[in-house]
N, C-alpha and C positions, 0 to 999 in steps of 0.2 A: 504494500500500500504506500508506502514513502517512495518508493519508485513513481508512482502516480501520481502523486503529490508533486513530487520533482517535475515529468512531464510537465503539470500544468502549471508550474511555476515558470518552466522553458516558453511556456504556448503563451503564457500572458506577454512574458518579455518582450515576445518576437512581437506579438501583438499592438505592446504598447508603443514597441521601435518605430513599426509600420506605419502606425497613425500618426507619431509623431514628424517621420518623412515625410508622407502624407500632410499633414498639415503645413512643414514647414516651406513646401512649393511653392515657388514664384507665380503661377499660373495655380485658376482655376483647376481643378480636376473632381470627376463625377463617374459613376459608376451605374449603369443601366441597368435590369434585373430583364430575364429575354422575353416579354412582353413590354421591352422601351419605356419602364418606368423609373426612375430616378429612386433609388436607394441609399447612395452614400454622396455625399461629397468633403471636400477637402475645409479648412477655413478660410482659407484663400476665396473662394465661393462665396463665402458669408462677405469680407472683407468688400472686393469688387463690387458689388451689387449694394454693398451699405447697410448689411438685413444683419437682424438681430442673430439669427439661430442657423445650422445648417437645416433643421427641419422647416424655415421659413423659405429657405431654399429651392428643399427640395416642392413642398407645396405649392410656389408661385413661380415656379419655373418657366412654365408655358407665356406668363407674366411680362418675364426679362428679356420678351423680344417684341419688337414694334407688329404692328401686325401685317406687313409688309417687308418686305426686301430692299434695298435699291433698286434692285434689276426689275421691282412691281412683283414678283411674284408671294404667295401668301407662306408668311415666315413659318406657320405650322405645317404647311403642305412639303416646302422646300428642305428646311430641317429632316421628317421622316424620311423624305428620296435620300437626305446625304450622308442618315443614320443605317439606312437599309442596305447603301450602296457599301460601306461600312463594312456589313454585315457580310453581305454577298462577296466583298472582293479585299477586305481583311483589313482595310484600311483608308483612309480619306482626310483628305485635309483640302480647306476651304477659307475666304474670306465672310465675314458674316457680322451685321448690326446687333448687335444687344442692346439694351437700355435698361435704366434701373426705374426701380419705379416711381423714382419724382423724374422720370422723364431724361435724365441724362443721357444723352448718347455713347455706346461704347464699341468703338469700331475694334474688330477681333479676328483671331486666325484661330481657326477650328481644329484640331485632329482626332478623328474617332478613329480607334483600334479594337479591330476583333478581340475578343478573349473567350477564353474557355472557363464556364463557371458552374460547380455542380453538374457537367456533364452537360451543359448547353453551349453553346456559341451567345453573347449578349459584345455591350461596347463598352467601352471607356473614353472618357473624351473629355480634352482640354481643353481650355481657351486661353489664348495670350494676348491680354490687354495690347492694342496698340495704340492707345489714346497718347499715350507718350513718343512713341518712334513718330506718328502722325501730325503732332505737334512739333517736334522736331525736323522734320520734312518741310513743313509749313514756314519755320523759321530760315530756314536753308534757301527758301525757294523767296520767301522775302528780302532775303541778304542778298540774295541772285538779280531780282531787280534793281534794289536800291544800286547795286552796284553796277549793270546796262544803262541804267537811267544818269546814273555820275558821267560815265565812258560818253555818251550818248550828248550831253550839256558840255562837258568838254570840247569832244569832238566839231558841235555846233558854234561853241566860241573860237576854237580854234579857227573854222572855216572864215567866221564871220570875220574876227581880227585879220586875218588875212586880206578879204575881200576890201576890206575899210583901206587898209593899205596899198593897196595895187590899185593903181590908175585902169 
């Protein structure tokens, strides 16, 4: 019996190790059960979306997406194909809108991955905030102007000083 004892002293370790890794991810992550319902997720999840609980989570998931795509198509119908395709072909990664639900926008890169769970096939599947890299883009691309736009007023005084001077 202390043999058993020992085991589940092993089984919690590992356990608490796990959730702790789990937890500690930079990126959302979530756990499918093979009827595509939302069982676990990461804190990183709670975190992103601003929600008190990971059971707030998983509850209002359907929630944390606009009801729309960019591309127009309907975020619940779009989702299942890219969770199914997932399914069928073991892996998928995708750009995709989230939002929270005071309406923030959170633009994201998707990865769902097959697993093997209890003897099923279900997904796992990440999200990587890119509200920061996008924002960073945005600056990059504003620096990029301001600085054609210098080249640009130069270039045209240069001409003009020019022109002013030559007969």
């Amino acid at each position: 019996m202390t043999q058993n004892n020992g085991n589940d002293t092993d089984r919690r370790d590992v356990e608490e190790r796990l959730q702790i890794l789990l937890d500690a991810a930079p990126f959302c992550a979530f756990f499918w059960d093979k009827n595509l319902k939302i069982i676990e997720c990461n804190q990183e999840a709670v975190k992103m979306f601003n929600l008190s609980s990971k059971q707030e989570f998983i509850e209002k998931f359907v929630q944390l997406s606009p009801e729309y795509q960019p591309d127009g198509m309907s975020s619940r119908e779009k989702g299942s194909l890219l969770v199914r395709k997932a399914l069928e072909e073991g892996y998928s990664r995708f750009d995709w809108t989230h939002q929270r639900l005071d309406g923030e926008i959170i633009p994201a890169e998707i990865t769902c991955v097959r697993v093997k769970h209890k003897g099923d096939w279900t997904v796992t599947e990440y999200i990587r905030d890119l509200r920061e890299q996008k924002a960073m883009i945005a600056e990059m691309r504003k620096a990029e102007i301001a600085e054609e736009s210098s080249k640009a007023k130069s270039d045209f005084l240069a001409k003009m000083s020019h022109e002013i001077r030559t007969p």
